[in-house]
C-alpha angles and dihedrals in degrees: 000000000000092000088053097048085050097050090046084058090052093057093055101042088047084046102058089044088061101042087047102049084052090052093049097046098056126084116261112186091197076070102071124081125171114246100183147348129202115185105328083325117119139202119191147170129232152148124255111316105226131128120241076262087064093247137125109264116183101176084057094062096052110046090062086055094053093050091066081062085152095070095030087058114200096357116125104166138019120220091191150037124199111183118191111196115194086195111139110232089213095068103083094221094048091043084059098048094047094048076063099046084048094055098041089060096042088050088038089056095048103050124067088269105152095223123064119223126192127175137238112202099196111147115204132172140150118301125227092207089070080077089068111007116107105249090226098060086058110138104349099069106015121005106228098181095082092243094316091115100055104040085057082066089048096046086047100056086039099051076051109041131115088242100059092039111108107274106152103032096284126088123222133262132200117195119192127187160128128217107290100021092230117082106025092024095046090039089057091036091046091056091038082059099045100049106043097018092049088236111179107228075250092056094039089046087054094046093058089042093062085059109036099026089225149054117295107253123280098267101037087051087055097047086041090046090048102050081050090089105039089047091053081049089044086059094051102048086054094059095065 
């Protein structure tokens, strides 16, 4: 009885890991939210960026942006896509879906698609060394945010950067994200917000809140928390 009971649990458990890693690595758009904008540029946040087939799909993707044309502005088409997945290569789902994701915008950029797509592999995710590390030395000693820091100066000078500017008609995205779009994605977008929105940690938690309906994960708040100080610093340096 006690073996049965045990290998009943299994199958749920097995189940629901199953059912869980499906729902995370499929597109909602419910998902997306648009961080910033710099001329008809766009920076936005996101979950995986599959179709319900399992494949890259960048028009997909776009065309969801392009619905929040409130936020966008003027914009009325995209040329290119650049998507920035924060997916680590060692876990063995995410290293499926990214092989995918791989092979969409290699077959994207070789057919007559009319955007271009191109990929960022820049794995990010909570660091354990926000639990002892001095906020004040963040980033300058030890970067605490498990790479988040420095990819939201990445994801600035790209949003405003001669290459992504129109220059065929289309604007450019940037799409970052992890699997789910809630605990890496908010934690970069979190830290994006705070050092060039001037988001309060109050404001960056809420933000996340209103995509993920909860609190990032431990590690990912105290990376999050940690970088709260240095980016206020950040703000202040910049002024003079």
């Amino acid at each position: 009885m006690p073996r049965l009971v045990t290998l009943f649990l299994f199958c749920i458990l097995f189940t629901t890991r199953i059912r869980n890693v499906a729902i995370a690595s499929r597109f909602d758009p419910d998902r997306l939210r648009i961080i910033d904008t710099y001329a008809e540029n766009v920076l936005v946040r996101g979950n995986v960026p599959l179709n319900n087939k399992g494949e890259f799909d960048a028009s997909m993707i776009l065309k969801v942006i392009l619905e929040n044309n409130q936020l966008v502005g003027d914009s009325k088409s995209f040329s290119k896509l650049i998507v920035v997945t924060l997916l680590s290569s060692r876990s063995k789902d995410e290293a499926v879906v990214l092989r995918e994701i791989r092979h969409g915008i290699t077959t994207t950029t070789t057919t007559s698609s009319p955007v271009l797509a191109e990929l960022i592999h820049n794995p990010v995710a909570g660091s354990w060394l926000s639990l002892v590390v001095p906020s004040w030395v963040v980033p300058v000693v030890v970067d605490t945010t498990g790479g988040a820091w420095e990819l939201t100066t990445t994801l600035y000078n790209l949003l405003r950067s001669e290459q992504t500017s129109s220059t065929s008609g289309g604007a450019t995205a940037i799409y970052v994200h992890c699997m789910r779009g809630m605990d890496r994605t908010g934690l970069v977008a979190g830290i994006y917000s705070m050092r060039y929105l001037e988001y309060s940690l109050e404001e960056a938690q809420q933000a996340n809140w209103g995509v993920a309906q909860r609190r990032l994960q431990f590690l990912e708040e105290r990376s999050l928390e940690a970088a709260a100080s240095s980016a206020i610093r950040s703000r202040r340096q910049s002024q003079y």
